[in-house]
Backbone as numpy.savetxt, mean C-alpha at the origin, in Angstrom:
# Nx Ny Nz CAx CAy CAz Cx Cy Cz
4.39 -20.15 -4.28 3.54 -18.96 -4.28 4.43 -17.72 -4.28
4.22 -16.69 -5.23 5.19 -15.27 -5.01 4.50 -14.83 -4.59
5.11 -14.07 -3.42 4.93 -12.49 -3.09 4.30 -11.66 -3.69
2.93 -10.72 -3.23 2.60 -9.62 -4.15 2.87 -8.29 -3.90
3.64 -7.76 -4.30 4.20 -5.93 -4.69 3.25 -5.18 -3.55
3.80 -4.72 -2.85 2.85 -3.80 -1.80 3.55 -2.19 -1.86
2.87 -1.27 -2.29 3.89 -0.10 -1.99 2.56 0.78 -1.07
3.52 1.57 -0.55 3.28 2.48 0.47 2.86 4.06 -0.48
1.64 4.56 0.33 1.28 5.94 -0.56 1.56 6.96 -0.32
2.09 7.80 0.03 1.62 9.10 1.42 1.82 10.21 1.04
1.01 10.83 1.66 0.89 12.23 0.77 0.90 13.92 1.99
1.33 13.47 2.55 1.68 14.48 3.86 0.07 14.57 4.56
0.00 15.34 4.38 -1.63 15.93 5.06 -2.81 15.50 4.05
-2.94 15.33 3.30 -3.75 15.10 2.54 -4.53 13.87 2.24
-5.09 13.18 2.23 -5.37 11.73 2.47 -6.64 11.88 1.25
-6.95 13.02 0.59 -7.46 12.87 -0.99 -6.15 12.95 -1.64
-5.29 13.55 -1.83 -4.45 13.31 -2.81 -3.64 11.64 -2.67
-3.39 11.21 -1.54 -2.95 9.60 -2.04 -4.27 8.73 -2.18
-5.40 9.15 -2.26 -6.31 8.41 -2.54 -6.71 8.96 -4.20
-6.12 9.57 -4.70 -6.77 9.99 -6.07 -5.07 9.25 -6.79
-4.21 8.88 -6.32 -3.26 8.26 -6.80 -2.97 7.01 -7.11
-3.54 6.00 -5.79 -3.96 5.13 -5.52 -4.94 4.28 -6.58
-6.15 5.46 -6.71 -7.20 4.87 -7.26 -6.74 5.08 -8.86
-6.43 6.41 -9.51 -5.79 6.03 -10.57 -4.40 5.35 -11.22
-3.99 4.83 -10.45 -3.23 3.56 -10.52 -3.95 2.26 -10.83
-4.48 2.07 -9.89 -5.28 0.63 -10.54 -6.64 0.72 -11.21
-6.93 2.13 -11.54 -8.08 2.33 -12.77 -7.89 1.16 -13.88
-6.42 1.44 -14.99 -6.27 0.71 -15.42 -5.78 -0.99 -15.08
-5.75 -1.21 -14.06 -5.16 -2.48 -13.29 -6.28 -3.30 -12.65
-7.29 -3.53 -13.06 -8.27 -4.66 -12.42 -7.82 -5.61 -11.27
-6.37 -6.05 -11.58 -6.30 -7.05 -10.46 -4.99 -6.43 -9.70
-4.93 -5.15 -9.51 -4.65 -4.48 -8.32 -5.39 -3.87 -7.76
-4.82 -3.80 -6.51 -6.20 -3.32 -5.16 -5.27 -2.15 -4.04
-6.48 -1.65 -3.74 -6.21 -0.72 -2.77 -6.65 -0.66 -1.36
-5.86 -0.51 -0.48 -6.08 -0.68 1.14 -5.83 0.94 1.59
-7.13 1.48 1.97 -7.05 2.61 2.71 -6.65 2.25 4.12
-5.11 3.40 4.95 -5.37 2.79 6.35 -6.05 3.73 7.11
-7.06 3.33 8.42 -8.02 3.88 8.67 -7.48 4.41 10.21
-6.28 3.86 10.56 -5.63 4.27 11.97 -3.95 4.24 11.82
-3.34 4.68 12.89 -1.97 4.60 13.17 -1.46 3.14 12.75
-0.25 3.12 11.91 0.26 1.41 12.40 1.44 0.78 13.08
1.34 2.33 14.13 2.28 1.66 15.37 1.60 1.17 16.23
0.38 1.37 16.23 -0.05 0.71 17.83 -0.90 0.07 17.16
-2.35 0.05 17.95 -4.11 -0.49 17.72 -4.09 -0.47 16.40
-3.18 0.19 15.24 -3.50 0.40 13.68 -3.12 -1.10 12.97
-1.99 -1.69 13.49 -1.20 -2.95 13.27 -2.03 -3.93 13.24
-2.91 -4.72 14.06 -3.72 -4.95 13.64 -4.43 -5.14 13.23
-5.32 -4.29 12.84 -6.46 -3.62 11.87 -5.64 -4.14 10.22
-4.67 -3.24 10.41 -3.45 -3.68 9.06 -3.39 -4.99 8.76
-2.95 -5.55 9.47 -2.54 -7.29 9.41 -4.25 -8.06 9.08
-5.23 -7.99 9.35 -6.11 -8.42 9.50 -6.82 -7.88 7.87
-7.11 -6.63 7.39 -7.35 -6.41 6.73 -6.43 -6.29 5.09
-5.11 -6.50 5.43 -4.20 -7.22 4.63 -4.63 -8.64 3.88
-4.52 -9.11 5.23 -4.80 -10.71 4.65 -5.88 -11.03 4.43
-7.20 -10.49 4.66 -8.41 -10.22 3.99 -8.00 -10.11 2.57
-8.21 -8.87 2.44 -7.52 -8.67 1.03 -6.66 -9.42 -0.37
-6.08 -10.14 0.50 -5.20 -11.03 -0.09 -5.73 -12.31 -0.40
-6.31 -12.64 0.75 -7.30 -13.95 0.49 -8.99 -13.93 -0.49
-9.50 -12.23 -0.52 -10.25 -12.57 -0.94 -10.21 -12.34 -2.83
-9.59 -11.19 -2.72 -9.18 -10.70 -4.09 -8.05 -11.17 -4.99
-7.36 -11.53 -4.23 -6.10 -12.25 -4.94 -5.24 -11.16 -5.45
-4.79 -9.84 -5.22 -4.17 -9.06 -6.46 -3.45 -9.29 -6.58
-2.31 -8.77 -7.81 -1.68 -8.99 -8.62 -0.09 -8.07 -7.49
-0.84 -6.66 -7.11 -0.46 -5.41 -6.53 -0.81 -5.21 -5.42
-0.83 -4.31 -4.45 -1.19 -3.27 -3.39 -0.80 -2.23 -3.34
-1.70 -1.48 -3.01 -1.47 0.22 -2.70 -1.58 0.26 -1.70
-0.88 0.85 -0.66 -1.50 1.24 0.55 -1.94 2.35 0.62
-2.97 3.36 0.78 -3.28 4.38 0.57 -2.46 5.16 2.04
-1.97 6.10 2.59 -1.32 6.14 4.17 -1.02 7.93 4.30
-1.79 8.70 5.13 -1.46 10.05 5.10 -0.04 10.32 5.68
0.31 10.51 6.82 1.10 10.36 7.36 2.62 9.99 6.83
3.49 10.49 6.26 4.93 10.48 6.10 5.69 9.61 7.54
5.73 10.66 8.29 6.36 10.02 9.74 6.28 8.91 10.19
4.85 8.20 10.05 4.75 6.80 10.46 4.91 5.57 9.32
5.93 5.79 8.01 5.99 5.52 7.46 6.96 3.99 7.99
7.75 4.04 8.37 8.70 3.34 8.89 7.88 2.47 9.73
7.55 2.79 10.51 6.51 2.03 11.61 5.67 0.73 10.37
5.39 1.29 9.18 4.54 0.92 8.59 5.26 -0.42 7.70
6.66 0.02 7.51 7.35 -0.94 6.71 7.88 -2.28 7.33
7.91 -1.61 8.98 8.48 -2.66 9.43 7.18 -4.21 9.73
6.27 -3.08 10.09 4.73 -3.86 9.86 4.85 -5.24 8.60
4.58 -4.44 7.35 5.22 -5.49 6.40 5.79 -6.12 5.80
7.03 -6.07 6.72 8.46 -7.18 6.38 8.09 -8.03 7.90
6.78 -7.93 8.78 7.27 -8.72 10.21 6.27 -10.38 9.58
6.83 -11.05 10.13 5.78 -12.40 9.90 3.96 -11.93 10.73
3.28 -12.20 10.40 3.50 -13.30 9.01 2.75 -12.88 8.14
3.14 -11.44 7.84 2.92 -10.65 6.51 4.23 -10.92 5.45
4.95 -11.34 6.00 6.21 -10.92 4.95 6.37 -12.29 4.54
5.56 -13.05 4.40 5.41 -14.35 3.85 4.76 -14.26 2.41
3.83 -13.70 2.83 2.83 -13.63 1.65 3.08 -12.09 0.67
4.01 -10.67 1.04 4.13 -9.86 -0.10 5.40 -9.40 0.15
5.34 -8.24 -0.72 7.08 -8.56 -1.02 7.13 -6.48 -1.07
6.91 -6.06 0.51 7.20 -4.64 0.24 8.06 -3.73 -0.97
7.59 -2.65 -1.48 7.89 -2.41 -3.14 8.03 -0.90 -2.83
8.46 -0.46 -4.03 8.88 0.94 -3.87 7.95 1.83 -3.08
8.22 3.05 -2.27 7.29 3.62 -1.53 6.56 5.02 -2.59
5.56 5.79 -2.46 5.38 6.51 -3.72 4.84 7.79 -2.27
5.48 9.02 -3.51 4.75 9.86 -2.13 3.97 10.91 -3.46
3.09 11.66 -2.55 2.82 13.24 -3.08 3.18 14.18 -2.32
3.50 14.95 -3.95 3.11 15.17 -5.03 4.49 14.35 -6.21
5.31 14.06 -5.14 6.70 13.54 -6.40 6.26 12.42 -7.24
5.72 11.79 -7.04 5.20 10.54 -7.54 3.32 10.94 -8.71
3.07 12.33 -8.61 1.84 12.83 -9.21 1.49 12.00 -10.32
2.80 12.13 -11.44 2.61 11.85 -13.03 2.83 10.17 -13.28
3.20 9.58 -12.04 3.56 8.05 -12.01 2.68 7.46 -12.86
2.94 6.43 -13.88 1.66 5.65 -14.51 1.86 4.15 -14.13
0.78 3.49 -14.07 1.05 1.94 -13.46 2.04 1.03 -14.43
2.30 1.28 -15.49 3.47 0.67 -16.48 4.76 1.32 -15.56
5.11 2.46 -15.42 6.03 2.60 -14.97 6.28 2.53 -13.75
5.80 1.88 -12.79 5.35 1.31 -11.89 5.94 -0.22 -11.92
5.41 -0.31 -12.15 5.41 -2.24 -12.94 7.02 -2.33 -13.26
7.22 -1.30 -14.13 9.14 -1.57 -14.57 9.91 -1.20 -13.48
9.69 -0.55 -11.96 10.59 -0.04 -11.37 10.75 -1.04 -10.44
């Protein structure tokens, strides 16, 4: 079984702009998916994460992941989340994308990086 591509979104304060990035990313990508996170994922958020991860994974199968994630700072917190077992079994953390640097990104070039 491989690993599926998980990248990280974040967009400082803004949590419409990595969600309008997110979503047009896998516009064209049917069997990539997107995980909004809905709390912190240093503490009570980890959880929620891990649980709704592997949801995800089990029910949709994607190809990809987005994580949709406002927050810059807790970015780290977030990576270590998905390299810990027993997430890091099943995907294979992938480049991180932020806004606005990442604005003009298209999912092909995505795919090649």
């Amino acid at each position: 079984m491989s690993r599926v591509p998980v990248h990280i979104c974040t967009s400082g304060s803004e949590r419409a702009q990595a969600r309008a990035l997110t979503v047009r990313l896998c516009a064209t990508r049917p069997d990539w998916a997107v995980l909004e996170l809905l709390s912190c994922p240093c503490c009570t958020g980890r959880a929620e994460l891990q649980a709704r991860l592997a949801q995800l994974l089990r029910t949709r199968q994607p190809a990809r992941v987005l994580i949709g994630f406002v927050e810059p700072s807790h970015q780290r917190a977030l990576e270590r989340v998905l390299t810990s077992w027993p997430l890091a079994q099943y995907i294979a953390p992938a480049r991180a994308l932020s806004m606005p640097d990442d604005a003009q990104l298209t999912a092909e070039r995505l795919e090649a990086s």
